[in-house]
Structure formats: structure tokens, C-alpha cells
C-alpha positions in Angstrom: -81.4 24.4 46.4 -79.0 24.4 49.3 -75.3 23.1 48.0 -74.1 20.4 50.3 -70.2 21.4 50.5 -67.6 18.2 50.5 -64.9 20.7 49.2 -62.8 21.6 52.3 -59.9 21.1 50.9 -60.2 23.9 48.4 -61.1 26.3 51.0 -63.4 27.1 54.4 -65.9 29.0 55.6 -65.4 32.0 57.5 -66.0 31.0 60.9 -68.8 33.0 62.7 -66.1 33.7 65.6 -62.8 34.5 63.3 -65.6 36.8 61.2 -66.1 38.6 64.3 -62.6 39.2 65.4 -61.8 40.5 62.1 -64.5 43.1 61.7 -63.4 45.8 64.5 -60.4 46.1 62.0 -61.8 47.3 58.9 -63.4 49.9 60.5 -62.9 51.0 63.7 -59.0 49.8 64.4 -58.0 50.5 60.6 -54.7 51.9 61.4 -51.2 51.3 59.4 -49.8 48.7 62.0 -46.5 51.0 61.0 -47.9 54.3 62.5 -46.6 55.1 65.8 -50.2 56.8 66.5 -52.7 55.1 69.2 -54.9 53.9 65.9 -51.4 52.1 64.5 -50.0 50.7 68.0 -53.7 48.8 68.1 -53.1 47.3 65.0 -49.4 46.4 65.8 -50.7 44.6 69.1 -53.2 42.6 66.8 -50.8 41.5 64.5 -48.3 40.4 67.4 -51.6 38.7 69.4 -52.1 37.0 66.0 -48.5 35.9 65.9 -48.9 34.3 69.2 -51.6 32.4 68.4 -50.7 31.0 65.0 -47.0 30.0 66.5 -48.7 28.4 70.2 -50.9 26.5 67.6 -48.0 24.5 65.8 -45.4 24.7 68.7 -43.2 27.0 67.6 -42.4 30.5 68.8 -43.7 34.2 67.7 -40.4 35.3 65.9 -40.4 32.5 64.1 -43.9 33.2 62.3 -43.6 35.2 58.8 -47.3 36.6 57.7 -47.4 36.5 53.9 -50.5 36.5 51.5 -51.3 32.9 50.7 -49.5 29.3 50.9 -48.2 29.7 47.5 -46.0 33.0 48.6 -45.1 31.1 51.8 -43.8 28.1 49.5 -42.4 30.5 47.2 -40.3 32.5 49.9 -38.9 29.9 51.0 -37.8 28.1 48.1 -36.4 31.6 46.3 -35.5 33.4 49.2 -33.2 30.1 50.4 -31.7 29.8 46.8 -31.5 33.4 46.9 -28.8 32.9 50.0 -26.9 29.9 48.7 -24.4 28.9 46.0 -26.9 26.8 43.1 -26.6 23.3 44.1 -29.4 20.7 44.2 -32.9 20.8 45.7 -35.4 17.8 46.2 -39.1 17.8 46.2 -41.4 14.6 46.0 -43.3 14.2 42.8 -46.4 14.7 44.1 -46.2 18.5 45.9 -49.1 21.1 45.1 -48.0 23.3 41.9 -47.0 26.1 43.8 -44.0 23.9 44.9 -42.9 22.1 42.1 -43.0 24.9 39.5 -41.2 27.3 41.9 -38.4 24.6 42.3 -38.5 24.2 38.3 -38.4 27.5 37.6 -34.8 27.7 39.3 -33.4 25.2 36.7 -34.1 28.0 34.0 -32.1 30.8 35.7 -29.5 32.5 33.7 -25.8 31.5 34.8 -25.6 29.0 37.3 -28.7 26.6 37.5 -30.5 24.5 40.4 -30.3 20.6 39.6 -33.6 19.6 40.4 -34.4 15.8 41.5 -38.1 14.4 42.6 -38.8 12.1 45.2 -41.1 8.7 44.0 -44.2 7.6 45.8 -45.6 4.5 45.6 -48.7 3.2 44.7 -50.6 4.4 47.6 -49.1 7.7 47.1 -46.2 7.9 50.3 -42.8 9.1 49.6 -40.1 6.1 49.7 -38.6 7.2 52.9 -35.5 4.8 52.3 -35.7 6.4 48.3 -35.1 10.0 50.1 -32.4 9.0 52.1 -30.5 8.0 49.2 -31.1 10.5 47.8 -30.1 13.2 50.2 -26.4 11.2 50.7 -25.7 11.1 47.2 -26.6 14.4 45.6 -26.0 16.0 49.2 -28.5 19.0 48.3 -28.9 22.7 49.6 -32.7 22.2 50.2 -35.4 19.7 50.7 -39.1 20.6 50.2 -42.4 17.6 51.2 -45.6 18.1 52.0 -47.0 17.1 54.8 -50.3 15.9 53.5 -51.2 15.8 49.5 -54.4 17.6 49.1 -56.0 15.1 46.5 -55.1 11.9 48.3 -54.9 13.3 52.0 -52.1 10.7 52.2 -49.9 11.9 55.4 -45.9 11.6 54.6 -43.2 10.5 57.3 -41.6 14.1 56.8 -40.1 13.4 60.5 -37.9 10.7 58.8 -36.8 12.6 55.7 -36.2 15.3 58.2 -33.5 13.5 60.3 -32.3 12.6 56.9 -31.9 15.7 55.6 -30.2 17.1 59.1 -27.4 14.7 58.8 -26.2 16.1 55.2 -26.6 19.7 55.9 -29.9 20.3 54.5 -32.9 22.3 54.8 -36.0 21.1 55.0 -39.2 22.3 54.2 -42.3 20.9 54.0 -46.2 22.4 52.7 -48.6 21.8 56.0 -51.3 23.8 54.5 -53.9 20.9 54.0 -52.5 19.0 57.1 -53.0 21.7 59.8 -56.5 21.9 61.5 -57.2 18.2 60.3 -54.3 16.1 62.4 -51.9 17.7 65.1 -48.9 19.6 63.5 -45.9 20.7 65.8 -43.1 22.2 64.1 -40.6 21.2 66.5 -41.5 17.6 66.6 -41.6 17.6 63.0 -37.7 18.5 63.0 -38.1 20.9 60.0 -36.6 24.1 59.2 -39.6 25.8 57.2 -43.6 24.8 57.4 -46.5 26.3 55.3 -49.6 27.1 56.9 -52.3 29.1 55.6 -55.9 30.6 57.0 -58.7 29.9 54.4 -57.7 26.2 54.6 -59.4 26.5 59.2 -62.0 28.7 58.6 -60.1 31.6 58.4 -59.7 33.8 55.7 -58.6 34.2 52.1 -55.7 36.5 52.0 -53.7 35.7 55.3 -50.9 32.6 55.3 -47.6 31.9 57.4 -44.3 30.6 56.9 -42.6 29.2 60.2 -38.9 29.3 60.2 -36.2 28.4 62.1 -34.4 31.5 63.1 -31.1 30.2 61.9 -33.0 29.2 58.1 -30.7 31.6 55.3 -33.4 33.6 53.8 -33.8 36.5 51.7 -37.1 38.5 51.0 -39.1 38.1 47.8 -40.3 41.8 48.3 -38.7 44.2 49.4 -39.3 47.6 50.9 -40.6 49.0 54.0 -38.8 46.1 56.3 -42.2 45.0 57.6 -42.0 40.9 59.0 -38.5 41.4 60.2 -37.2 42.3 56.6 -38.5 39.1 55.3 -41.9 40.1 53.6 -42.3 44.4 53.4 -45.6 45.8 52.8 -48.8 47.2 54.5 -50.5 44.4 56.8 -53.2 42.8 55.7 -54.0 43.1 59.5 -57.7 42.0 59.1 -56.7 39.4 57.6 -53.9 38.5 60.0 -56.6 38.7 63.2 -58.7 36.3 61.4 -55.5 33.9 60.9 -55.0 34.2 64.3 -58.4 33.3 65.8 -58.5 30.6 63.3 -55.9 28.6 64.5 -56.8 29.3 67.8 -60.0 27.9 67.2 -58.5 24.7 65.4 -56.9 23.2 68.3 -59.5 23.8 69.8 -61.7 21.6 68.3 -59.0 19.5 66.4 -59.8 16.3 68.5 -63.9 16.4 68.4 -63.5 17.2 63.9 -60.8 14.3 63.1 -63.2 11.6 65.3 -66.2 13.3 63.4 -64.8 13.7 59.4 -63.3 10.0 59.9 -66.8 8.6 60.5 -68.0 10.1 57.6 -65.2 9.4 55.6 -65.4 5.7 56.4 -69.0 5.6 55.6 -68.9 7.5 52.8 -65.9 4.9 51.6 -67.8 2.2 52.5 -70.9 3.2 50.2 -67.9 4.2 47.1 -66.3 0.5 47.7 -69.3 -1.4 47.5 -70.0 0.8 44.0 -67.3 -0.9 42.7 -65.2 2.7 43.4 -61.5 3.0 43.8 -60.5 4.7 46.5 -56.9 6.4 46.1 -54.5 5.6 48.8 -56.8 3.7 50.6 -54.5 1.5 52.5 -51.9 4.4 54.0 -52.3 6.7 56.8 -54.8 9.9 55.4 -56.5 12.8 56.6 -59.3 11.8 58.3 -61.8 14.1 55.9 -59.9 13.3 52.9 -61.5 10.5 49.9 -60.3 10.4 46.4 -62.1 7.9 44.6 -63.0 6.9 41.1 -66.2 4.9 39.3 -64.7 3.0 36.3 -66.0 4.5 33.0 -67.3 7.8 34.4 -65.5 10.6 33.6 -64.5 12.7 36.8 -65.7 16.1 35.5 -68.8 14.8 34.2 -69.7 13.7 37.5 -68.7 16.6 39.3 -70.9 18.4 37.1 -73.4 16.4 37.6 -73.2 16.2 41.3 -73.3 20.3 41.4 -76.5 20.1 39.9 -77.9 17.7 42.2 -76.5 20.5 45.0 -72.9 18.3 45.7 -69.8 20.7 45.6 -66.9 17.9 44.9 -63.8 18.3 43.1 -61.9 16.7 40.2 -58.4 17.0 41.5 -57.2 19.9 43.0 -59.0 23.7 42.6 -55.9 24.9 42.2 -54.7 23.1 39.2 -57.9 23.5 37.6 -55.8 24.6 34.7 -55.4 21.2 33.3 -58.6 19.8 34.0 -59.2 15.4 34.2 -55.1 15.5 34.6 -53.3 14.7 38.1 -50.2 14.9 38.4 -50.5 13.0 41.4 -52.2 10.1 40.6 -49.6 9.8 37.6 -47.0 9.5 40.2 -49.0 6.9 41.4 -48.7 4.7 38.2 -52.9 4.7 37.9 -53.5 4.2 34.7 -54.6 7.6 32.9 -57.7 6.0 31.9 -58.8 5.5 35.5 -56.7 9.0 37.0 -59.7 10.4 34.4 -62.3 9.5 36.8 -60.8 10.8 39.7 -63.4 12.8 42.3 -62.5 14.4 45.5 -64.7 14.7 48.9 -63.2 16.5 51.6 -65.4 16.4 54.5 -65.4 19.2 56.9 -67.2 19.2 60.6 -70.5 20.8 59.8 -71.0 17.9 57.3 -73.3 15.3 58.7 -74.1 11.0 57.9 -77.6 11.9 56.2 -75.7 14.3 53.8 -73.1 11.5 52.6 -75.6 8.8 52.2 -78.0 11.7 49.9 -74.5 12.0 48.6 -74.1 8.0 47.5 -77.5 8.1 46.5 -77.2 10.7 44.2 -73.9 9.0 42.8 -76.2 5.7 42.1 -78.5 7.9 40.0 -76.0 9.4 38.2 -73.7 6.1 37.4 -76.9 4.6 36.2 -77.6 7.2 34.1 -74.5 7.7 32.5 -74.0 4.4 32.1 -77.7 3.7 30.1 -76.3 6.7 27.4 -73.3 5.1 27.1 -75.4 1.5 26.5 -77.8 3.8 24.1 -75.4 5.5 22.4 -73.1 2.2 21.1 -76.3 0.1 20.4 
């Protein structure tokens, strides 16, 4: 059975065309992009080619790109590697950043000796950040550091980081945000975005596992989480994952690309696919903000959200329950308990993030197989309290 895959989110594909840009460079250019040989000096170009296109794709420029592993090291970097620089003072994050984020910022309120005081932004019931809330904020405990996403990856709901970003400017403050789910779905420029720091990461555009980017401003007090050989301008030492790094590269290159043609596409879906939930009796999380355009989060009353993902994966649907990477507390979101829902209702929670391969007769097999499934569940439930 073929799966039908409204996981995008999670992770990508490996495009055909980032697959082959990678490949000469497990094999035939596999030199140490520190060698000074002719096998090393064609690695080095590919890496700085790769740098080119990752910054050209968010506006920024090539000395500002830092290659690390993965989002959650690019988060990581530059929440420790800013507190690493500074005094402990205060840092801000909203309530509903990806894990990676909030326990990296928690985890500084533990330290030995002089701790972080850690203070979360709100979001309402459609899941935005109280811009007016964050301004507050930022005047009164006038903190070292700022950290919100650009886009939640449950919800899709976009946040006004521009405004919490003049904010933050006025009191000193860096400001960070996590772009990973918003870049390759709606246009991100770092510049226009006023920030200091912005996530981005490859297997989120086709591009893969393994290869991610922090964009800093060149002026941003950092220091390394690992040390050693120097390598990304002292900010992140070891051996290129150059592979990797190529495929980064083309990915983004690619994403601008066909940015305009996959938002018009994943928003018809989306809205059809919405359409079919609502009239289900479905609730559709943060329905009435601005989202992602291949983003729904929805729940059916009295149907557990695991069961039906389950249930869908057998019927040849890959969904979510949340987010894949906080599988660790399964039927729990942290995000939607920001959002007030009530836990009864967060239970049901199901995520479908569309992607541009996806097409209108796979969502409506899609609601049809929900039908089946709700009716089913909901006879054994009739069955099993008669």
C-alpha cells in the first residue's frame, strides 16, 4: 500500500535535484574541506557555494551563515553560546517554542553560581504571542536575550517577531527567533525580520537530515559550543558534513524557487481539507490567525488523537499527534496548553502538514477515511457502554 504523506512538518523528502548535488561528494570530491590539497580546496569551494546560497535565500550575507548539524544545535548555540558571553541576567521565550528551545533556556536556571531568570511569553487562544504582553515585558525585566519562533510547527500559526524585534532593539536585547518550520513555506528575510539570530535547517525543504544553519549578525556575542579545530569561523569546530552542507545549499536554492507556486498550492489543499474537518464537527487550532499555508491542527471530539493516527497509518495516512519531536510525551502539547484548550480536547489533537507533491483527490481519500474511522470508533464506544 502506498503511504499518502501529510507529515511535512516532521521532515522532507530528499529532492531528486539536492540528491544529485550531494552525491559527487561522498565519493568522488570526499576531501577534508580543511586540506589544502586539490581534493580539500573542492570541498572548501562547495561549502562556501553552499554558504551563498543558504544566506542569498533569507537575505542575509555568507559570513553571517554558521553550518551546524540540526535546528536543535543551531537553537542551542545561540542560546548557550550568548549566555556563555554575558553576565546571567534574564532571557524570554514564548510558551509555545519547540523543546529544543525552551529546555535549553531552562536548563540555564539550574547552573551552578549565578542563574538565568527565565520568563515566558503568553499566547492567546489562537496561539499568537501578545505583542503588547512582550513589550512589557522586555521594559520591565530589560533582558540579555529574547528567543520566538517564527512559526509553531503544530499550529503553523505565524508570530509578529518584526514587532517583538523593534521591541527588543530599544532595550538592548538580542533577539532570536526558530525559522526552521517557516522557511520554504512563506518568504523569510533576515534583515527585514530585524533579528540578531535565525534557525534554519535542511530536512525541513527537501534537503537533508544532518545539515542546519544559524544566521547571525556579525556583531551577536557568541561563544562556541564545541570547540576545536576553528572550523565555521571558531563558532562550530569539526569535520564538515560537506555532503550534507551541498544538499543544504541546493535545497534552499530550490525553495525560492518554487516558494510562490507551493504556498498557492498547500493553501488550496489546506482549505479544502479544513473545510471537509469543519463540517465533521472538527476543531481546527488557530484557525482564525495568520498560518502556514500547509499547516492544519485539528481535533474530532471524543477521538483520541493517537488512536486515530494509528488508525489513519493503516489506512496508508502518515499524520501526526503533535510534534515528532516531542514524541516523548505522547497525547500531551504543550502548545495547545498554552492555548487554554481544555486537555480533554488538546487529547485529540492531529496534525496534517501538506507538502507540494500532495494533491485534492489524496485529501478528500483522506476525509473519507476519517468518516470511516469516527464512525467506527464511535459504534465501540456506543457498544462498549451499552
Amino acid at each position: 500500500m502506498t503511504q499518502v504523506y501529510f507529515d511535512h512538518n516532521a521532515t522532507t523528502k530528499v529532492d531528486d535535484a539536492v540528491l544529485a548535488a550531494m552525491l559527487p561528494y561522498f565519493r568522488e570530491h570526499y576531501g577534508n574541506a580543511s586540506s589544502s590539497h586539490s581534493l580539500g580546496l573542492a570541498a572548501r569551494r562547495a561549502i562556501d557555494q553552499a554558504r551563498e546560497q543558504v544566506a542569498q535565500a533569507v537575505g542575509a550575507r555568507p559570513a553571517q551563515v554558521i553550518f551546524t548539524s540540526g535546528g536543535s544545535e543551531a537553537n542551542n548555540l545561540f542560546i548557550r553560546g550568548v549566555a556563555d558571553s554575558l553576565k546571567p541576567s534574564a532571557l524570554i521565550v514564548s510558551a509555545i517554542e519547540h523543546p529544543c528551545v525552551m529546555r535549553t533556556a531552562q536548563a540555564l536556571t539550574r547552573k551552578n553560581g549565578e542563574k538565568w531568570q527565565l520568563h515566558y511569553l503568553s499566547v492567546d487562544a489562537a496561539g499568537q504571542v501578545n505583542t503588547d504582553e512582550a513589550t512589557e515585558m522586555l521594559v520591565a525585566e530589560k533582558p540579555a536575550m529574547v528567543s520566538v519562533m517564527l512559526a509553531n510547527n503544530e499550529t503553523g500559526v505565524i508570530q509578529d517577531v518584526t514587532s517583538i524585534a523593534e521591541a527588543a532593539k530599544t532595550q538592548g536585547t538580542w533577539m532570536h527567533t526558530d525559522a526552521v518550520q517557516a522557511f520554504g513555506k512563506v518568504p523569510v528575510n533576515f534583515d527585514e525580520l530585524g533579528i540578531h539570530a535565525m534557525t534554519l535547517s535542511a530536512h525541513k525543504i527537501y534537503g537533508p537530515k544532518g545539515a542546519a544553519a544559524l544566521i547571525i549578525d556579525e556583531r551577536l556575542p557568541l561563544k562556541p559550543l564545541i570547540y576545536g579545530g576553528g572550523h565555521e569561523d571558531g563558532l562550530r569546530s569539526g569535520t564538515e558534513n560537506v555532503p550534507a552542507i551541498v544538499g543544504f545549499g541546493a535545497a534552499c536554492e530550490l525553495a525560492i524557487s518554487r516558494l510562490t507556486e507551493s504556498m498557492a498550492h498547500t493553501v488550496k489543499l489546506r482549505d479544502h481539507l479544513e473545510h471537509g474537518l469543519l463540517a465533521m464537527g472538527a476543531t481546527v487550532f488557530g484557525l482564525d490567525a495568520s498560518r502556514l499555508p500547509n499547516t492544519c491542527y485539528f481535533a474530532l471530539p471524543d477521538i483520541e488523537g493517537d488512536t486515530l493516527v494509528v488508525r489513519l497509518d493503516k489506512r496508508g495516512f502518515a499524520v501526526a499527534s503533535g510534534a515528532a519531536c516531542s514524541s516523548a510525551v505522547p497525547g500531551k502539547s504543550h502548545v495547545l496548553e498554552a492555548m487554554n484548550v481544555p486537555t480533554i480536547l488538546a487529547r485529540c489533537a492531529v496534525r496534517a502538514s501538506l507538502g507540494p507533491d500532495n494533491t485534492i483527490e489524496e485529501v478528500d481519500a483522506f476525509l473519507s477515511a476519517i468518516r470511516h474511522i469516527a464512525d467506527e470508533l464511535r459504534k465501540m464506544s456506543v457498544l462498549l457502554n451499552v
